[in-house]
C-alpha positions as CSV (number, residue, x, y, z in Angstrom):
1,X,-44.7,-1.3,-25.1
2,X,-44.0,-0.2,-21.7
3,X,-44.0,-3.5,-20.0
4,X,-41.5,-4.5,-22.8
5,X,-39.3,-1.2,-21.9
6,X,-39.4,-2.3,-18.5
7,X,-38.0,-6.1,-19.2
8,X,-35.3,-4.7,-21.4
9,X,-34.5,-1.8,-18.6
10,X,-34.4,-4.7,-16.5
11,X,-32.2,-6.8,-18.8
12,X,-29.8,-4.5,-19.3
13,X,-29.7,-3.1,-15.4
14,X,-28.8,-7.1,-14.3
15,X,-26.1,-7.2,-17.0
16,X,-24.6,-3.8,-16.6
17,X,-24.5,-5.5,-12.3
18,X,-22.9,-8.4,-13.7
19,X,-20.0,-6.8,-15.7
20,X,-19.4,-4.0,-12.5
21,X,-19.3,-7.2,-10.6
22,X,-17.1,-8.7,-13.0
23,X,-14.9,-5.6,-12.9
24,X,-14.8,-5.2,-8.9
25,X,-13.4,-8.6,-8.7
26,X,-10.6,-8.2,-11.2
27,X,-9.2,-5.1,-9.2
28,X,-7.0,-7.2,-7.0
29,X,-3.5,-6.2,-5.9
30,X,-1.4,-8.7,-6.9
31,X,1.7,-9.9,-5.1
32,X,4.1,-12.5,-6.6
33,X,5.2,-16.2,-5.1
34,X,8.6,-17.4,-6.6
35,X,8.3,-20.5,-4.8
36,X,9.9,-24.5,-5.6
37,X,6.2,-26.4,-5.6
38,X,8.6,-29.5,-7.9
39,X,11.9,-30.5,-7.8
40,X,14.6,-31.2,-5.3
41,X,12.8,-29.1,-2.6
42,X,9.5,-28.9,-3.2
43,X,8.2,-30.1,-0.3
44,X,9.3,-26.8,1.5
45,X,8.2,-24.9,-1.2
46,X,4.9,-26.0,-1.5
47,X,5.3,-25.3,2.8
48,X,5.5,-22.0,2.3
49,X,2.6,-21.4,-0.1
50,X,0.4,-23.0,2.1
51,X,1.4,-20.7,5.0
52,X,1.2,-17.8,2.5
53,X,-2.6,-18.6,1.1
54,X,-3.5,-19.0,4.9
55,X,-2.5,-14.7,5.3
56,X,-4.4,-14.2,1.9
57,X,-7.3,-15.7,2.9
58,X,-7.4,-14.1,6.4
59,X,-6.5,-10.5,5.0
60,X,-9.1,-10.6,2.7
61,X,-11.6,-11.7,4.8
62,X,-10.8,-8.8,7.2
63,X,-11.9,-6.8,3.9
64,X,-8.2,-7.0,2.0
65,X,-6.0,-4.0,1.7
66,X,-6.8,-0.3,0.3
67,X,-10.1,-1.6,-0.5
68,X,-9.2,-4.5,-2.7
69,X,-8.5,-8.1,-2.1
70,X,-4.9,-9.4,-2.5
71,X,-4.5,-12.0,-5.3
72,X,-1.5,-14.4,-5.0
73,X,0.1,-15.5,-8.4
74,X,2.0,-18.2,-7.5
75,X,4.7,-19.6,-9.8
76,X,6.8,-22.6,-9.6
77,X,10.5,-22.1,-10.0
78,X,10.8,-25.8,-10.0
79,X,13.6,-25.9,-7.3
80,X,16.3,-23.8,-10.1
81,X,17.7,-21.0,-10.0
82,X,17.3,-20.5,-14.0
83,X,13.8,-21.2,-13.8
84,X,13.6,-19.0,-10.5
85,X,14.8,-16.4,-12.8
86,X,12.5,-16.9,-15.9
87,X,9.5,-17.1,-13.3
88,X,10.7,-13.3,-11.8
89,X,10.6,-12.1,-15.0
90,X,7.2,-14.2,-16.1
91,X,5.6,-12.2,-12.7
92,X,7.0,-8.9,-13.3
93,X,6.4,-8.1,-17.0
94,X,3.3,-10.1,-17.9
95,X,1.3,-10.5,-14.3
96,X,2.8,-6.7,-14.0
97,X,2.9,-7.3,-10.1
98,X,4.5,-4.6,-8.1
99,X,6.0,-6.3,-5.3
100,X,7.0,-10.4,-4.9
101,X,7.9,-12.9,-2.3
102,X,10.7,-15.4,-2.8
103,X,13.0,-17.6,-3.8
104,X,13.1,-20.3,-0.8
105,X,16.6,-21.3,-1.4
106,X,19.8,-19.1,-1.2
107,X,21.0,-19.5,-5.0
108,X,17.7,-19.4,-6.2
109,X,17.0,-15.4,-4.7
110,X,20.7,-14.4,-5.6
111,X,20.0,-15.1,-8.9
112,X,17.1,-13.4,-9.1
113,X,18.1,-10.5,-7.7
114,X,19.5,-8.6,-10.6
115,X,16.1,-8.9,-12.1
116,X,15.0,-6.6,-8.9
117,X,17.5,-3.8,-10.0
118,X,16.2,-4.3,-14.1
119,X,13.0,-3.8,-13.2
120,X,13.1,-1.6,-9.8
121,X,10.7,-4.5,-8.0
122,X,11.1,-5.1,-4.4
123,X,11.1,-8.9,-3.2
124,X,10.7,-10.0,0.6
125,X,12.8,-12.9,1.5
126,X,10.9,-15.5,3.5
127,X,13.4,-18.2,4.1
128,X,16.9,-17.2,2.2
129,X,19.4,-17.2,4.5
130,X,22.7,-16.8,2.9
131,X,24.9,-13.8,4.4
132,X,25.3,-12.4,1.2
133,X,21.8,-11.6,-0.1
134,X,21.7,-8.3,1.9
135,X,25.3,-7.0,1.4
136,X,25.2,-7.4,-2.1
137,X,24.1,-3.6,-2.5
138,X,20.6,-5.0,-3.5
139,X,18.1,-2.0,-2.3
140,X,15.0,-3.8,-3.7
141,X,15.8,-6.7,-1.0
142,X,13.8,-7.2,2.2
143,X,14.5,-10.4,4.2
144,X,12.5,-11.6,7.4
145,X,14.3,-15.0,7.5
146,X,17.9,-14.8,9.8
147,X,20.9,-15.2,7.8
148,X,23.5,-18.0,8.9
149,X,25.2,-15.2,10.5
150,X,22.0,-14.5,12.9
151,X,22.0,-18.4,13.3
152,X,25.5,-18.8,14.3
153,X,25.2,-16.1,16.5
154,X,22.1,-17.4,18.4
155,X,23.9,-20.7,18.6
156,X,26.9,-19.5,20.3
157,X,25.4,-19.6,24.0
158,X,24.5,-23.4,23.4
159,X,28.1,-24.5,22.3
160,X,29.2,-25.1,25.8
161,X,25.8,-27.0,27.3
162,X,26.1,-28.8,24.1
163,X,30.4,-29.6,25.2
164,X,30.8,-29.6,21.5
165,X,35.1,-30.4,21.2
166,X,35.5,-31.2,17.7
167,X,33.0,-30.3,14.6
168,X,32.9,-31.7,11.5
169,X,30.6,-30.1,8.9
170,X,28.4,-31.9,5.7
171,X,26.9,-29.0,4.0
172,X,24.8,-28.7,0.4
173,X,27.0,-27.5,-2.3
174,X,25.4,-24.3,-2.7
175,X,25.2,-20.5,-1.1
176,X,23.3,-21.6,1.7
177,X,25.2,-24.8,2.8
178,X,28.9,-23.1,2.4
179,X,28.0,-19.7,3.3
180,X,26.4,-21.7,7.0
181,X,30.0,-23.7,7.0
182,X,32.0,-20.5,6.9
183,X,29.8,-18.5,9.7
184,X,29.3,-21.6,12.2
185,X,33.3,-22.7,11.8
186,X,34.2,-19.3,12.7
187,X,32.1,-18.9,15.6
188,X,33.0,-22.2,16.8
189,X,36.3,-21.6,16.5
190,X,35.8,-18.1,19.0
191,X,34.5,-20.4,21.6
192,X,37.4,-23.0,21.1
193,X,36.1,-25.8,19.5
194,X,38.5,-27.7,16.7
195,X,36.9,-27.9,13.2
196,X,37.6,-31.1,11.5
197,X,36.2,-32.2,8.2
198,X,34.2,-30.3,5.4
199,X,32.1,-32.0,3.1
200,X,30.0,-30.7,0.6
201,X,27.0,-32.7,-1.8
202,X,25.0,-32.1,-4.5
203,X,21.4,-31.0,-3.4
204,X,20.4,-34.1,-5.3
205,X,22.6,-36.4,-4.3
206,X,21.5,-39.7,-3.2
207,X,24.4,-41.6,-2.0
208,X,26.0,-39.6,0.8
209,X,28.6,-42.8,1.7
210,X,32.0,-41.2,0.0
211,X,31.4,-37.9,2.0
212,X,30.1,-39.4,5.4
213,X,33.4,-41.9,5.4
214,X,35.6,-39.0,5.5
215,X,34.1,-37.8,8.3
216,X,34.0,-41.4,10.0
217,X,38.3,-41.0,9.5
218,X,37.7,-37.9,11.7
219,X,37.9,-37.5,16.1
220,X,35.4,-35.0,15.8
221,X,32.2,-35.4,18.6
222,X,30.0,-33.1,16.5
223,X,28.8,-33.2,13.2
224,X,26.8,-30.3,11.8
225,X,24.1,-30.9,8.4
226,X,22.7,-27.9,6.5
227,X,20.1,-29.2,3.9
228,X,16.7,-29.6,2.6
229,X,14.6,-31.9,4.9
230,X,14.4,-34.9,2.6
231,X,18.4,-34.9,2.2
232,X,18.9,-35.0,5.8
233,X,16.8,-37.9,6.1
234,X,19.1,-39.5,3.7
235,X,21.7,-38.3,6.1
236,X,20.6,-39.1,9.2
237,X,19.7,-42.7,7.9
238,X,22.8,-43.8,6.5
239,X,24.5,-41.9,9.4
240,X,22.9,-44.8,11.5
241,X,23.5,-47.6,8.9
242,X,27.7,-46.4,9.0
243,X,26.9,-47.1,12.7
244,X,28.8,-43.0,13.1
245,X,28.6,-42.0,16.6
246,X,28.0,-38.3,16.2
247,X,25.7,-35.1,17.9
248,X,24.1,-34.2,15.0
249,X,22.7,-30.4,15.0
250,X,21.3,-28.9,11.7
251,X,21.1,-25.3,10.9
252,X,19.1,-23.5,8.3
253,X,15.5,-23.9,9.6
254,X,14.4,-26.3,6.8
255,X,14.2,-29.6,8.7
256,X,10.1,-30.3,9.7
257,X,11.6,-32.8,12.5
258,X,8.0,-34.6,12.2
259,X,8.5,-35.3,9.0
260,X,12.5,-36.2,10.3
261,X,10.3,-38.4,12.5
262,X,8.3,-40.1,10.5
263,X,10.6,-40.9,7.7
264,X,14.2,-41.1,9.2
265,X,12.8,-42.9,12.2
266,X,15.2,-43.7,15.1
267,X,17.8,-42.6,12.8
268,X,16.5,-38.8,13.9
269,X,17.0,-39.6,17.7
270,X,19.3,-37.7,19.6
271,X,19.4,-35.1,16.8
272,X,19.1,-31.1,17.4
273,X,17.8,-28.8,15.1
274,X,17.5,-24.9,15.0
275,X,14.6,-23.3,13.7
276,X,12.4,-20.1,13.2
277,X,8.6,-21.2,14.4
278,X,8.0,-23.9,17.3
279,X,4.0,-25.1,16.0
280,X,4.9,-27.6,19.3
281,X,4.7,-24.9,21.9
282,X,3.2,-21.5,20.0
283,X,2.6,-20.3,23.5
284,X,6.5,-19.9,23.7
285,X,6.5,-17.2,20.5
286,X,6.5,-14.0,21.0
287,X,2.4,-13.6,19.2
288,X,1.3,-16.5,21.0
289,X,-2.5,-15.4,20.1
290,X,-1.5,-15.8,16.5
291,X,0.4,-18.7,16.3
292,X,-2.2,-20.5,17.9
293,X,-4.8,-19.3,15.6
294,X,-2.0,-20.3,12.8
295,X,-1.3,-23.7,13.8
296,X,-5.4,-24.1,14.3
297,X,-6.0,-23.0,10.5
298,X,-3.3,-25.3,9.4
299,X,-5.3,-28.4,10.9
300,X,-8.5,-27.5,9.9
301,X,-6.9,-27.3,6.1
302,X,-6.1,-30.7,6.6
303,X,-1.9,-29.1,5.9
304,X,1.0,-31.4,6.9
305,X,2.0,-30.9,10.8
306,X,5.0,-31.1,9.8
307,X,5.3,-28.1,7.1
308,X,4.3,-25.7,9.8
309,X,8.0,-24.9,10.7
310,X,8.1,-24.0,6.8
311,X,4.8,-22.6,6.3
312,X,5.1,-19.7,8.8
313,X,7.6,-17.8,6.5
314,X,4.9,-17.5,3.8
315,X,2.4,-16.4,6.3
316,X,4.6,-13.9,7.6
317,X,6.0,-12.7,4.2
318,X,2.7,-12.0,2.9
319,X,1.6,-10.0,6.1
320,X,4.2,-8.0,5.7
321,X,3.8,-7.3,2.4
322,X,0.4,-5.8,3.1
323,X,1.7,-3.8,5.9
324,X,3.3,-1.8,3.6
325,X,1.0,-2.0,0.8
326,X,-1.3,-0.4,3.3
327,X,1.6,1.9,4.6
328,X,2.4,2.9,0.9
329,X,-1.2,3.7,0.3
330,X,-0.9,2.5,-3.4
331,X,0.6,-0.7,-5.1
332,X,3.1,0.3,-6.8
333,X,6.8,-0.9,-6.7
334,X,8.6,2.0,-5.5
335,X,6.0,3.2,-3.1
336,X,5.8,-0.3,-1.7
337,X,10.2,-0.5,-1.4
338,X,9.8,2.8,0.3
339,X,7.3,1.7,2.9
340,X,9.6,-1.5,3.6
341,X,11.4,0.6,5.6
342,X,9.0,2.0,7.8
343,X,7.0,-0.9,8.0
344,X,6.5,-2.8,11.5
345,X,4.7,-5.7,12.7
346,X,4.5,-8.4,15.2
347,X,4.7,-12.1,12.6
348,X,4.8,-15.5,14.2
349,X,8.3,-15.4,14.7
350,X,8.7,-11.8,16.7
351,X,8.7,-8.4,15.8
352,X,9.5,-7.8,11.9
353,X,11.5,-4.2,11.4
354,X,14.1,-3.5,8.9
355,X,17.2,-2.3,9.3
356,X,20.0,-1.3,6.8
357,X,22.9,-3.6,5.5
358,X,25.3,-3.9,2.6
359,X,26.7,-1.0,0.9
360,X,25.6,2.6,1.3
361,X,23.2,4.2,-0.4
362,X,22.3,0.6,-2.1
363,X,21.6,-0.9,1.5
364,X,19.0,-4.1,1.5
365,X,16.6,-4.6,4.5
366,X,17.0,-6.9,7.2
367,X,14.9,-8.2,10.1
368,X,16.4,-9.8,13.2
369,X,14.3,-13.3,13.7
370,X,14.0,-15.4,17.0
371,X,16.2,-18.9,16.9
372,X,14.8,-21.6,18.2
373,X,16.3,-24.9,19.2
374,X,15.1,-28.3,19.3
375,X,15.8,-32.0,20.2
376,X,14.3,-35.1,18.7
377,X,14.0,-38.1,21.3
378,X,12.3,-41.0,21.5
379,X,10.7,-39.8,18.2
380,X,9.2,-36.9,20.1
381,X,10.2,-33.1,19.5
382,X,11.2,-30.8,22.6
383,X,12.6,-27.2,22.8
384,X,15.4,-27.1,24.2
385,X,15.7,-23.9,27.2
């Protein structure tokens, strides 16, 4: 009877272990990824959620945050902004998490944000860059990406080693693209430079001849491209095949010149590019120990080389949402805004640090990132001084 007792006690003792177990491991804090992993833009989607497991994994390895390991749920808002909608709402109300990180493109965030006033949610933005996310009066908005404004800006030194004259401009037909038209044509025009032709596509458009032979009809030296990597490579090859003589130079941060490289081919000679991470030189960021350690992980996952100019956003969003996780001292959404504001970190890219824009009393937060510029030639990338 007693050795029975004691098999029972046992019994029950490794099953009570197992549910507590069982338990333990559900009490994750869970943050949201409103990512494109299909669709137009996946390919930087899919980028970014690499970059953004990498942080997981690392933070909870160093024992997670507030004693409890961070669980990404990571939707695909299948490069849309409807879906990017449906998929903020999906996160919010049924995987109840407090805080989320999203929505790649321009559009896509905008319209999501309303959902971030419904609900009172806060979102960090990891690679929107359209001016008019943060001065929108959107106080549940954090970005860490620069805006086109920031870009421009950043730019401006360059214009006259670059002896741009005339610019024409090909731009996707969407927040970002026309928002980076507006903002670089107006600082080029402060620094003298003629602006020539506008042209706008569809992010899915294929055939880019109608739009690229207006711009042939123009005297312009300088042609500037803001889209997705894989329809610049569209660009940049039937750019060649028109036989246009133009300086191209991208803006937006989305153009993984490897992959430029590998698919566009000589096509992406010649070309200049600004971006927010160089994984060619990490010793030239301002967390050089990091970045290194970054670019290392990436190999060893076996990750494109390539998405690393992408994949740094997600790694740097979701460190700084556990900054102020840890900050706030709880996961919940409010406590996490507030500690947006007075959270502070070193990311791959430089110091991350809001400060105030849009309307008052409604302000979003914005970082200040580092701009980086590069050249492809002879299918090799260099950053340019």
């Amino acid at each position: 009877m007693t050795m029975t007792w004691m098999r029972a006690a046992l019994v029950a003792a490794s099953v009570s272990c197992a549910i507590a177990g069982t338990a333990t491991h559900a009490q994750t804090i869970k943050i949201g990824v409103n990512e494109p992993l299909t669709g137009a833009v996946a390919a930087s989607g899919n980028f970014v959620v690499n970059g953004a497991r990498i942080a997981a994994d690392e933070i909870n390895a160093k024992g997670g945050v507030l004693s409890s390991k961070i669980e990404l749920v990571i939707e695909d808002n299948k490069s849309n902004p409807t879906e990017a909608v449906a998929v903020a709402e999906k996160l919010i109300v049924r995987d109840k998490v407090p805080v989320m990180m999203g929505a790649w493109s321009s559009t896509y965030t905008l319209a999501v944000m309303p959902k971030l006033m419904e609900y009172k949610v806060p979102m960090l933005v990891e690679t929107s860059s359209s001016d008019k996310i943060t001065v929108s009066g959107n106080p549940y908005v954090f970005r860490i990406a620069p805006t086109s404004g920031m870009e421009a800006t950043a730019f401006a030194d360059r214009v006259g080693n670059l002896k741009i004259r005339k610019a024409d401009f090909l731009v996707v037909n969407n927040d970002w693209g026309k928002g980076a038209a507006d903002v670089f044509s107006k600082m080029l025009k402060d620094k003298g430079v003629a602006i020539g032709v506008v042209e706008t596509m569809d992010a899915s458009a294929q055939d880019l001849n109608a739009q690229l032979a207006k711009i042939r009809s123009s005297d312009a030296d300088t042609l500037f491209v803001t889209t997705a990597v894989e329809q610049l490579t569209l660009v940049l090859k039937q750019v060649q095949a028109l036989g246009l003589k133009r300086q191209i130079i991208t803006t937006g941060g989305s153009q993984s010149p490897d992959q430029l490289i590998e698919q566009a081919g000589a096509a992406a000679n010649g070309s200049y590019h600004l971006l927010f991470f160089p994984p060619w030189a990490p010793e030239a960021t301002p967390n050089a120990a990091a970045s290194k350690a970054f670019v290392a992980e990436w190999r060893k996952r076996g990750y494109t080389f390539a998405g690393l100019t992408e994949g740094f956003r997600g790694y740097d969003g979701i460190q700084t949402i556990v900054a102020a996780i840890r900050k706030a001292g709880k996961a919940e959404p409010e406590a996490i805004r507030t500690a947006l504001w007075e959270t502070q970190l070193t990311g791959l890219n430089g110091k991350i640090a809001f400060t105030k824009a849009g309307p008052a009393g409604k302000e979003s937060g914005q970082s200040t990132a580092a701009v980086y510029v590069v050249k492809i030639d002879n299918g090799k990338v260099n950053l340019v001084k």
